[in-house]
N, C-alpha and C positions, 0 to 999 in steps of 0.2 A: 457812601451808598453802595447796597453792594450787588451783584448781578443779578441777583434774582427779584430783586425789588424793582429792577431797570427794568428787566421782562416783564414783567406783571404790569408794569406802569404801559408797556408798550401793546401789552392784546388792552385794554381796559380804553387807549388811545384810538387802538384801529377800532374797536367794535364801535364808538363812538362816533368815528370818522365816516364808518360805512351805512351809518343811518343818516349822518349828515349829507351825504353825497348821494343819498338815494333821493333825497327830497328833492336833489335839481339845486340846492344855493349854491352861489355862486361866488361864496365870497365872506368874511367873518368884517367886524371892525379892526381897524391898523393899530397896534402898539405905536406912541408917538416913539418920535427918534431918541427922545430923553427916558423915556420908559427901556428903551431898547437897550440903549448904553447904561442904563444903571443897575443892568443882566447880566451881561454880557463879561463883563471886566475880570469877573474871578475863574471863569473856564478861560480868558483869553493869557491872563497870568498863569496859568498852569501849563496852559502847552507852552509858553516860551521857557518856561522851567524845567521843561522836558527836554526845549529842544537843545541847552546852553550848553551840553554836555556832550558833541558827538562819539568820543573817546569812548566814553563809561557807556550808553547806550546801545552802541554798537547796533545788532539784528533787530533792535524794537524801532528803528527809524521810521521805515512802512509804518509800521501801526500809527508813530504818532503820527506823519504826514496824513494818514488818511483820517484819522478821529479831529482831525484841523479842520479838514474840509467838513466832512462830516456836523463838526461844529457851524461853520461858515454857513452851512445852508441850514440850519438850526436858527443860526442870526437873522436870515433873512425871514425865513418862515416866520419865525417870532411876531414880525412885525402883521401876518395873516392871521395868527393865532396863539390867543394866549395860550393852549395846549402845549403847545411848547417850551413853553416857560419852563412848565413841571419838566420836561424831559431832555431842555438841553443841561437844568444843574443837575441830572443824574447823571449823564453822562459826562459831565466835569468829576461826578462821583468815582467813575468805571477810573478816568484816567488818574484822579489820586490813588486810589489802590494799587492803578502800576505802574506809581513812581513811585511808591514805595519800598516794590523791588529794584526799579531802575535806579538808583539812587545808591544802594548799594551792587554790592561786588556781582551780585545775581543778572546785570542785564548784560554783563560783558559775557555769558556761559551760554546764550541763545543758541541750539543747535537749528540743524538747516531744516526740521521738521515744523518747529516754530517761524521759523522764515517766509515758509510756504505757510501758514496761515496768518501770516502779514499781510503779504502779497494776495491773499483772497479778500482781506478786508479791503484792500486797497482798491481792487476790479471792482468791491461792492459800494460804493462810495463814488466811483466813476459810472457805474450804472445809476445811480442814485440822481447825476450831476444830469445825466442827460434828459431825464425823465422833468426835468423843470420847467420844461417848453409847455407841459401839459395844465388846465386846469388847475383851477387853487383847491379844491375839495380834491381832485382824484391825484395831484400832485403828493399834498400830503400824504392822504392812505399810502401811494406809491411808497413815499417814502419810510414809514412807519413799518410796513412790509420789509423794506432792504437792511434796517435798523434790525429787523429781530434776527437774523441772520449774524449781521454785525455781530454783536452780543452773544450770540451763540460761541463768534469766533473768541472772542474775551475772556469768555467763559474757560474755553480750553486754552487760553494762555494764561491766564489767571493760574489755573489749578500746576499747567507746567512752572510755571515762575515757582509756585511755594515746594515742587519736589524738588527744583533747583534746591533753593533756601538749604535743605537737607543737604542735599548731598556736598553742598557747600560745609556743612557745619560737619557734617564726619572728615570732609578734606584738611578744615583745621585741627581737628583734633589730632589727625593722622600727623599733620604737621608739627603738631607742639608736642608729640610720641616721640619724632623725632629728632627733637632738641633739647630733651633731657630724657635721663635715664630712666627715669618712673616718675611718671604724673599720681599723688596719691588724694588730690584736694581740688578741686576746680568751683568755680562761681562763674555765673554768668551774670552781666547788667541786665537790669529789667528791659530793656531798649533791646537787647539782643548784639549790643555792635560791640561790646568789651570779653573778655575772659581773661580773669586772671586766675590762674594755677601754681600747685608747688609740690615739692617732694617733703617726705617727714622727713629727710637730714640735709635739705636744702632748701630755698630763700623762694621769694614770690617772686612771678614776672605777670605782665600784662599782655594780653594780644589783644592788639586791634584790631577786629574783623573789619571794619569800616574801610581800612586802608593796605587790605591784604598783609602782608607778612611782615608785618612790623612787630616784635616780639624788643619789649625792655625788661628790664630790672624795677621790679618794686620796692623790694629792701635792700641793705647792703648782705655783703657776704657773710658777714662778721655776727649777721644775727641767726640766732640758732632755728634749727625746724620747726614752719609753719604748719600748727596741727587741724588749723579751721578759718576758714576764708567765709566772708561775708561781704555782701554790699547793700550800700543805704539805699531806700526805695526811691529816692530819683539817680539812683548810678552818682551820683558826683562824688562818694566817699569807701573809703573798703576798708575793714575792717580783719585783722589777719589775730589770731589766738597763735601762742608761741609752747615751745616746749618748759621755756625758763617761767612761766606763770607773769609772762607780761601779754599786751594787748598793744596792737598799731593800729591808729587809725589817719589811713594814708588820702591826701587829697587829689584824683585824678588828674581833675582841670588845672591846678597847681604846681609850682616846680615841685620836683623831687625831697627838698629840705622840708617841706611841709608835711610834718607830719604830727600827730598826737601818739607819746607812748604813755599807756597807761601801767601801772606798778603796784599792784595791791594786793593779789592771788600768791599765794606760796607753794604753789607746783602746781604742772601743765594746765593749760586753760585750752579744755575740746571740743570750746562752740561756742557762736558770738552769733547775735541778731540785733539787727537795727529795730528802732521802733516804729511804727509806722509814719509818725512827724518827723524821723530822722534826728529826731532832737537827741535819743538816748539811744544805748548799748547794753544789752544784757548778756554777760558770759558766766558760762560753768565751768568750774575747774576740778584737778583731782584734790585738792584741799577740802574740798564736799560741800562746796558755798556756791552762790550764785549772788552776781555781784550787778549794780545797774549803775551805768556813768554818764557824765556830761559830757555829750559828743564836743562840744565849745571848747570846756576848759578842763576837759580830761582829768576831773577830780568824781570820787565814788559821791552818787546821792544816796543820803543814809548809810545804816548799817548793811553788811550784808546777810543774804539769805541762809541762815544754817540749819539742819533740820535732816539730811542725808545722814546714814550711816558708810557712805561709800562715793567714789568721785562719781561728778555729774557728766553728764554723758553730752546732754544736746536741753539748749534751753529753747520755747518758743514766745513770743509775744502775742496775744489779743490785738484783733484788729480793731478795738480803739485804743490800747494801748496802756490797760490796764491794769494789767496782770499778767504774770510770766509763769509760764509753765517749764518744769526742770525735769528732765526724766535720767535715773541714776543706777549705779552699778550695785545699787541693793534691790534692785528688781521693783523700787514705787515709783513714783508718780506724784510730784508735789505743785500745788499752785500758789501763785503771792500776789499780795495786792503792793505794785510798783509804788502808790503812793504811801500807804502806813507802812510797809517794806514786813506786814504779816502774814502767814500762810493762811489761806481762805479755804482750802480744799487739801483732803489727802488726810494721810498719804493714801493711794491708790493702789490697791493691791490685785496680782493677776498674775503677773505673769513670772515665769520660773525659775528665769534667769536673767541676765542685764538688759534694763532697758537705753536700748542705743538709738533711739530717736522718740521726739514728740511734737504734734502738734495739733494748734489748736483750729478750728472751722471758722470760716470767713463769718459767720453767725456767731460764735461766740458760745454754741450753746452742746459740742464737742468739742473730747478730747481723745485724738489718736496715738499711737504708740507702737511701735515694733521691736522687737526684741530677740537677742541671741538664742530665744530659747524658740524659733521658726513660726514664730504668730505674731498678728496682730490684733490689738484691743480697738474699741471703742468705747470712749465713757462719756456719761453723762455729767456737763462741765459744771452743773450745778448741785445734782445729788451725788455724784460721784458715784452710783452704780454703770456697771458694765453694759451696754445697749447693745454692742455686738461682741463677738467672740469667745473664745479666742478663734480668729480666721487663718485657716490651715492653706495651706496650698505652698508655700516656698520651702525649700528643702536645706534649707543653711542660715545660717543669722541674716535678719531684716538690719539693715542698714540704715536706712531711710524713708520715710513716713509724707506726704506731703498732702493737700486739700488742695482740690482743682478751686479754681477762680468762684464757682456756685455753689460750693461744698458738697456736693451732691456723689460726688467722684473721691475716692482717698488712693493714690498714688504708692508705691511700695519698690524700691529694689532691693539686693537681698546677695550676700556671697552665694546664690546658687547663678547668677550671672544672668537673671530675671528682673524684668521690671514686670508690674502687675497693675490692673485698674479693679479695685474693687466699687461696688453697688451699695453705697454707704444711706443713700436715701429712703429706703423702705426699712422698717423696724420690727417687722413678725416675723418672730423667731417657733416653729414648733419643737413643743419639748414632750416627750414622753416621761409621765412623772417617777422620779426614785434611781433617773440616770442623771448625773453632775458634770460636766467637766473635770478631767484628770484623774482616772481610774488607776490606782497603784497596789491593788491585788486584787489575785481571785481564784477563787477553790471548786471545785466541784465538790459535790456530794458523795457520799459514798451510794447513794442509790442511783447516783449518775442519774438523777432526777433535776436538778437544782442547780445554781451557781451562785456563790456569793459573791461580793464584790465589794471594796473599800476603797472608798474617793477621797481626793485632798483638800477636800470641805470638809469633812468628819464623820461622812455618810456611810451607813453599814445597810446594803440593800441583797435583794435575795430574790433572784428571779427564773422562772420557770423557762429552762431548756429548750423547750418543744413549744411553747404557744407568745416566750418573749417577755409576756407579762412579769409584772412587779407582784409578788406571792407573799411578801413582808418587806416592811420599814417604808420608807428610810427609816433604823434605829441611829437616833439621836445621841450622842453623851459625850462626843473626842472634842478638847477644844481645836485641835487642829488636826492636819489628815492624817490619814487613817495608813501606816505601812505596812500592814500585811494583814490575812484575815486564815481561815481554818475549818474545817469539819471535826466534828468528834468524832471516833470511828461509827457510833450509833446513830448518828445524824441529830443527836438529842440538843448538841447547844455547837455555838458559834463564836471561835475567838478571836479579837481582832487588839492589834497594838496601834500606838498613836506614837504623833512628833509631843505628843503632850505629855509621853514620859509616862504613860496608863496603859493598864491593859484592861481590856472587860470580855466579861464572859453572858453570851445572851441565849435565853430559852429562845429553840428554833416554833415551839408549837404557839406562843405568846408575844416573842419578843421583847422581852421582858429584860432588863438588866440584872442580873443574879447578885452581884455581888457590889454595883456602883463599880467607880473606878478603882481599880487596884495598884497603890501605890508601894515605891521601893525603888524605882530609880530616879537618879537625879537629870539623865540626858531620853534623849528619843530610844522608843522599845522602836529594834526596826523587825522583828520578825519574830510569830508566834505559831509552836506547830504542837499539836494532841498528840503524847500518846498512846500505846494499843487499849489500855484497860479505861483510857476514858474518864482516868483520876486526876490524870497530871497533865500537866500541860507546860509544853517549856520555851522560855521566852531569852531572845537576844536583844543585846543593847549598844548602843554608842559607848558605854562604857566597857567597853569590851569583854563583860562578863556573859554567862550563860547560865540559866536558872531555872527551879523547877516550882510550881503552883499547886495545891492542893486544889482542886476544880470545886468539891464540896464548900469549902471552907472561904476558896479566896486568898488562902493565906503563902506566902511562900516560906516551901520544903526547903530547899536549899539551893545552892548556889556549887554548880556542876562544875564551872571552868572559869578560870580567869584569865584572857590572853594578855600579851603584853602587845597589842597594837588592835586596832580599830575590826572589832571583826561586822562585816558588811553582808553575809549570806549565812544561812545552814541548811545541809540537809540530814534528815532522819528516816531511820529502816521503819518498816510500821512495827518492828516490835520493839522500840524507842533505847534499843542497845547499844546502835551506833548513831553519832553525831559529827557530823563532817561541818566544818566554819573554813570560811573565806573571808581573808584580810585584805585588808586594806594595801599590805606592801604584797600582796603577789603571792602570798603563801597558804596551804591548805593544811590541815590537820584533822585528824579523826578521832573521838577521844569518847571512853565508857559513857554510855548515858548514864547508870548508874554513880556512879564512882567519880566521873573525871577524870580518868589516867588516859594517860596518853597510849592508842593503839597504830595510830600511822601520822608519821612528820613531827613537827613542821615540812612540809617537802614547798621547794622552790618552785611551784607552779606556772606561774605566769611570770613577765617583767614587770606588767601595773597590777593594777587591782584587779581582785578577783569579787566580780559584782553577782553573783550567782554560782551557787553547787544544789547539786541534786546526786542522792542515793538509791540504788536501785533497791525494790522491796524487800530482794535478800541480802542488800549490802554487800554484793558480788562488785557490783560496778560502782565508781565513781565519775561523776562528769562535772565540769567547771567552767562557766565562760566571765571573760574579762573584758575590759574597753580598750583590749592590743585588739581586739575583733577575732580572736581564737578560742575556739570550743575545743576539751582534753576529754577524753574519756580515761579514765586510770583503773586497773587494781585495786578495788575497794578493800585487799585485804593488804595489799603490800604497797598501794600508793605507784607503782610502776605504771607509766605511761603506755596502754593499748594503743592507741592511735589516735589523732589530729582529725577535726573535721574540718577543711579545709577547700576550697574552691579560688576559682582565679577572678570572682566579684567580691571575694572577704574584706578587704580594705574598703574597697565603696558601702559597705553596710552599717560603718561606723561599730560601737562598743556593743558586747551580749549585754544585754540586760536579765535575761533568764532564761536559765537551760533547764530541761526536762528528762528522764527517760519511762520510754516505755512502760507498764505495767509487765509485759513478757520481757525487758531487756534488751532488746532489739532493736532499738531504735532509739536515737534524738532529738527533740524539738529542741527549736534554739529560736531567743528573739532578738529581735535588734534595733538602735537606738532611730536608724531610718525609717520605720515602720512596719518592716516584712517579718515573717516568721518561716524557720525554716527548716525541712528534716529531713536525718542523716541516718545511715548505716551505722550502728553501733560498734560492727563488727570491723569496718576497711574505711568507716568514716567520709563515705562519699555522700555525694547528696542527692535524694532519692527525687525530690521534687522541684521544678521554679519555684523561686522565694516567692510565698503566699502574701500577695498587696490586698489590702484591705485596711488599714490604720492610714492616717493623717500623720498623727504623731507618733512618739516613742513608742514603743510598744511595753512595758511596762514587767507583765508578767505573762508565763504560758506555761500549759497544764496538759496533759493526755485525761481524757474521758478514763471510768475505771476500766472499761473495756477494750481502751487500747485504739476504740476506730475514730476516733475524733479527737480534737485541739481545739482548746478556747486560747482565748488571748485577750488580753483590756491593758490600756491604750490611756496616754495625756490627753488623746481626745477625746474623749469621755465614751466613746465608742466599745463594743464588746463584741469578737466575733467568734465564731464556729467554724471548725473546717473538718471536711471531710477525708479523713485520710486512712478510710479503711480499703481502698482498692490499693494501694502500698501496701501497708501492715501485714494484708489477708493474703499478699499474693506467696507462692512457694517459692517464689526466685529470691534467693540471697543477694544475686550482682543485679541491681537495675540502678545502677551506672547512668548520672543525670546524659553522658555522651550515645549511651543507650536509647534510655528514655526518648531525648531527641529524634535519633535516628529514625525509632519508627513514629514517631509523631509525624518526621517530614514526608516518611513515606507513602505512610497511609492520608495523608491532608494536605496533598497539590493546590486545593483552593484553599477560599474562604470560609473559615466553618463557625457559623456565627454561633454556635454553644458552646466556642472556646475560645477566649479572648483572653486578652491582659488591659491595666490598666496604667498608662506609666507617668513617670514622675509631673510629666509636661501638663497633662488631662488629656493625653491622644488614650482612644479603647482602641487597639491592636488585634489584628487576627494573628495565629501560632506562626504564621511566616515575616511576622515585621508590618505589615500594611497598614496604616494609617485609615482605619475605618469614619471617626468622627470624633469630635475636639468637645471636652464637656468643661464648664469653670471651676476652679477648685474647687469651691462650693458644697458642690454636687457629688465629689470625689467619696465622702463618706456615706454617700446614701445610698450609692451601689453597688450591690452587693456581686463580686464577681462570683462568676462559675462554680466554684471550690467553694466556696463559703455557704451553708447551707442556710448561718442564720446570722441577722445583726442587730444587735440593740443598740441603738442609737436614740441620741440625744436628737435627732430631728428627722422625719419621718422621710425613709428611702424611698424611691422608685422603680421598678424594671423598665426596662427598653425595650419594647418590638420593634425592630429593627428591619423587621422583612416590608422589603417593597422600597428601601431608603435607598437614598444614590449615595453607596458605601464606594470602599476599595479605590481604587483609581477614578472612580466615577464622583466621589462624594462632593468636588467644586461644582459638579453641574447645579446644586444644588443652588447656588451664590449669582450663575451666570446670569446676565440679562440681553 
């Protein structure tokens, strides 16, 4: 029973009391003695349960002595009033709840704060005692009066006992930090009183919270690293996933020889789940199977699960038990039905890159998922389409996925060293139509009117600059997405390549497909660019060719270049005479758009790939960014290195996805795999601006407007923004040095200036000094559009913040205070 129901049950007592006692009676009918005693027995058993312990007890002494008495005069009343019936088994209730604490390690940690409200209940209980002398009607009341007080005080030991609980549970953990070198696996019993942990190149042990620092050996030493720990839903069994493709199923309450090894996986097994009858075991291994077993006699029921292209990651069980869901390092999502051992659902497609957990809702009727690639899904367990996501907010591979008790909650940690609670209960989603999820190019217009954009749905859409709106499509025809898209210099049609190994070319004034697909290679076109005359049009491939298109026709002219490695970027002067490619191993080359001869490199560029180059319009400059997280500017005629753009946050921003320059040459946009975009001095390579947040996800591509004073940019999150960066560009100073820039930003803005914030990783909005204004949920992250950013098309409809009159800055808890 729990405190608040005691309260409630105690005004609903007095207000009944005090009409009773207004009337003058004098008296109820008596409970006989046998009624009384076959009350009484189960509160009179619990406090001796409480009291058998003085050791373990310790500072909660007071309270029981005094909730004894307390009782006692409950027993007597009893026999005045059946009212009291009701309210001495609640208060048998109050003290189950805190022997629940006492019972464990938590009642021996009582500080001298809870002492003293021991000792207050104990006074109130003694005033209670004396007050008996009085009337039967205004005794009670009296008494019913000193009870809610009581309970008040329960209230706040109650809530002290469960911070205890905590800070107990970080103390073991600290504990068992310190008894091996690295904890990489931990399980806890559903009971709370066990944990067993392990390292990946060392063996399992158990700790018993129940009995303070008793840490054993689960397996022997001889067995190799434990990569996935489990336990059965009543704690009595634990279940350990090995490196060698075996499985242990170890019996707690049992000696140590008791064990079940299971043998049937042929390498690593990285997740193991009981069923919810305990009766079975389902694990995923990297042999790409999921396997289900008899917890008894440790032999497979049925065949195993195959159907992965890639090892399984994390398997989950249905809560009745019927189906097993496996989420895998091919990026699906598969379901089986445990008893015909067939797949019912799937595979599940979404998300980018491995899914490293899954699981399914105490309802049965989601499936959740998170994934290396910084998102999380949710799907619908029966159609298998997407109900939420992808949900943006962690900045590092999702680790872990889990469903609160009511499903209503979905739980997430994540290598950014975050745990998260998302709002899985509500299902309206706004979309603005002809924006997708996973934006992987995009063009401006030459009338810098326009923007196109190609999603990894296959979506080719075209929207208007200035008012946001969808202007054409979505043009329909990629069977898969869409990697890169284009302008003709006359704005007359729109080219886009696919992973589907096509290229198409579309009337801008119709939208019209010109020519259907345009076939010719056998692997994904990853990049297509116009050029000057508006006839040709030249396309790059996986197969590491470069090639030229007749636009009239459809037909392809010829084939410009063949490298001998993976070329992954290009760029082109607009009068399509020079072609810069970036490989795969780190290297750049320049070679005749006409001819294919070779006019600069191979040069040694980078040490990984080079995931983007860009050309300046006279082919003066070259610029290259790779996933070492370094942006080159070079000699676009001799390949010699100008200068590095470089800062001391480059490592934290992960790989360039796409580098830019300038229409005047002057300048670098750069983006990056964290979501910011950023721009630098052409000239000395510094960086002119704070890295522009605005993206959830990668950042994809970016572009300078033809004018030079603004930057688009589109994002895995389906998001597309605008920034303004014509007070740079326009300004006459060469050196505006970010150490600069700063300087006078601190100077001139001692306070708070609420038209200049940031937004950072966490969801804190920031003033230019650091200050901590107010906390928004990831959620919300894409909808606002900061300061710099003049426009954003998004897949769900943003909001602005007025802010003025808000208890911000140092003030902003007042807001919480009561």
């Amino acid at each position: 029973m729990s405190l608040v129901s005691l309260r409630d049950s105690f005004a609903r007592s007095k207000a009944r009391w005090k009409k009773y006692v207004n009337t003058g009676s004098e008296g109820r009918t008596r409970l006989t003695s046998a009624e009384a005693q076959g009350i009484w027995p189960s509160v009179g058993s619990l406090l001796k349960q409480l009291q058998s312990n003085p050791e373990m007890f310790g500072p909660l002494r007071p309270l029981i002595n005094g909730l004894s008495r307390l009782a006692e005069i409950c027993e007597g009343l009893s026999r005045e009033s059946d009212e009291y019936i009701e309210l001495r088994g609640k208060i048998g209730g109050v003290l189950q709840d805190l022997s629940e604490h006492i019972k464990g390690p938590t009642g021996g940690m009582m500080p001298g704060s809870v002492k003293l409200i021991c000792l207050y209940i104990e006074s109130e209980v003694n005033t209670l005692e004396q007050k008996q002398s009085r009337d039967t009607g205004r005794k009670v009341l009296d008494t019913i009066e000193g009870l809610e007080g009581v309970v008040d005080c329960c209230h706040r030991v109650h809530s002290h006992l469960e911070r205890l609980k905590l800070n107990l549970g970080l103390q073991i953990l600290k504990d068992i930090n310190q008894q091996t070198l690295s904890v990489d696996y931990v399980a806890v019993s559903p009971d709370g009183t066990t944990v067993v942990f392990s390292s990946y190149e060392g063996t399992a042990y158990v700790w018993d919270i129940k009995n303070g620092s008793t840490v054993t050996q689960l397996l022997p030493d001889d067995i190799p690293g434990v990569l996935c720990i489990a336990f059965s839903c009543d704690g009595s069994r634990v279940a350990c996933g090995l490196k060698n493709g075996e499985v242990y199923i170890c019996e707690l309450k049992l000696e140590a020889s008791s064990v079940v090894r299971l043998k049937w996986h042929t390498s690593r097994v990285r997740s193991v789940v009981f069923s919810p009858d305990c009766l079975h075991l389902a694990s995923g291994s990297d042999d790409e199977t999921v396997r289900v077993w008899d917890v008894r006699t440790g032999q497979p029921v049925g065949e195993h699960f195959g159907g992965h292209s890639s090892w399984v990651r994390s398997v989950s069980y249905s809560d009745d038990g019927s189906q097993v869901a496996s989420a895998s390092g091919d990026g699906t999502i598969r379901v089986w039905d445990t008893q015909k051992g067939q797949m019912v659902l799937g595979p599940l497609i979404g998300h980018l890159h491995v899914v490293s957990s899954v699981a399914i809702s105490p309802c049965g009727t989601f499936i959740a998922s998170g994934s290396s690639d910084k998102t999380i899904r949710v799907y619908d367990a029966h159609a298998g389409h997407t109900v939420h996501g992808p949900l943006h907010g962690h900045t590092k591979a999702v680790n872990l996925v889990m469903y609160s008790p009511d499903g209503t909650r979905l739980y997430s940690c994540s290598d950014d060293g975050t745990v998260r609670t998302w709002n899985v209960q509500d299902r309206t989603v706004w979309t603005i139509p002809g924006v997708s999820a996973g934006i992987c190019s995009i063009r401006y217009s030459h009338s810098g009117w326009h923007v196109v954009s190609g999603s990894n749905n296959g979506m080719v859409n075209v929207h208007d600059i200035r008012t946001c709106k969808l202007v054409l499509g979505p043009l329909l025809g990629h069977d898969k997405g869409v990697t890169s898209v284009d302008y003709s210099p006359g704005d007359r049609y729109i080219a886009s390549s696919s992973f589907d190994s096509t290229l198409r070319i579309w009337d801008t004034s119709t939208g019209n497909d010109i020519h259907g697909p345009m076939h010719g290679y056998s692997r994904a076109v990853t990049c297509v660019r116009f050029l000057a005359d508006e006839s040709a049009l030249l396309s790059v491939s996986d197969d590491g060719t470069v090639r030229t298109w007749d636009v009239r026709t459809g037909q392809q002219t010829m084939q410009v270049f063949a490298g001998d490695s993976w070329i992954l970027s290009v760029g082109v002067t607009f009068d399509g005479y020079r072609i810069a490619c970036g490989s795969w191993d780190g290297r750049i080359r320049v070679v005749d758009g006409h001819t294919g001869n070779a006019l600069v490199g191979p040069i040694q560029a980078h040490p990984n790939s080079v995931l983007s180059v860009g050309l300046s319009t006279n082919g003066m400059l070259l610029v290259s960014g790779s996933d070492d997280s370094s942006v080159q500017v070079r000699d676009g005629q001799t390949g010699k290195q100008i200068v590095a753009c470089v800062d001391r946050d480059q490592s934290r921003r992960g790989g360039v996805s796409s580098v830019c320059i300038s229409p005047n040459g002057l300048y670098v946009a750069s983006a990056y795999f964290n979501g910011t975009v950023c721009l630098w001095d052409a000239q000395n390579g510094k960086r002119l601006l704070s890295p522009l947040k605005g993206h959830t996800g990668l950042v994809t591509e970016v572009q300078f407007s033809p004018d030079g004073s603004h930057v688009v940019s589109c994002s895995s999150d389906g998001n597309i923004c605008r920034w303004d960066v014509s007070s740079v560009c326009s300004s006459s100073e060469e050196q505006r040095a970010i150490d600069g820039a700063e300087e006078s930003i601190n100077s001139s803005n001692s306070s708070t200036t609420l038209e200049k914030w940031l937004l950072d990783e966490d969801g804190w909005v920031m003033d230019l000094s650091g200050r901590q204004l107010v906390w928004l949920p990831s959620d919300l992250h894409s909808r606002l559009p900061i300061p710099s950013t003049l426009m954003s098309i998004v897949r769900q409809e943003y909001f602005e913040q007025d802010i003025e009159g808000w208890n911000i800055g140092d003030r902003w808890t007042d807001c919480y205070r009561v």
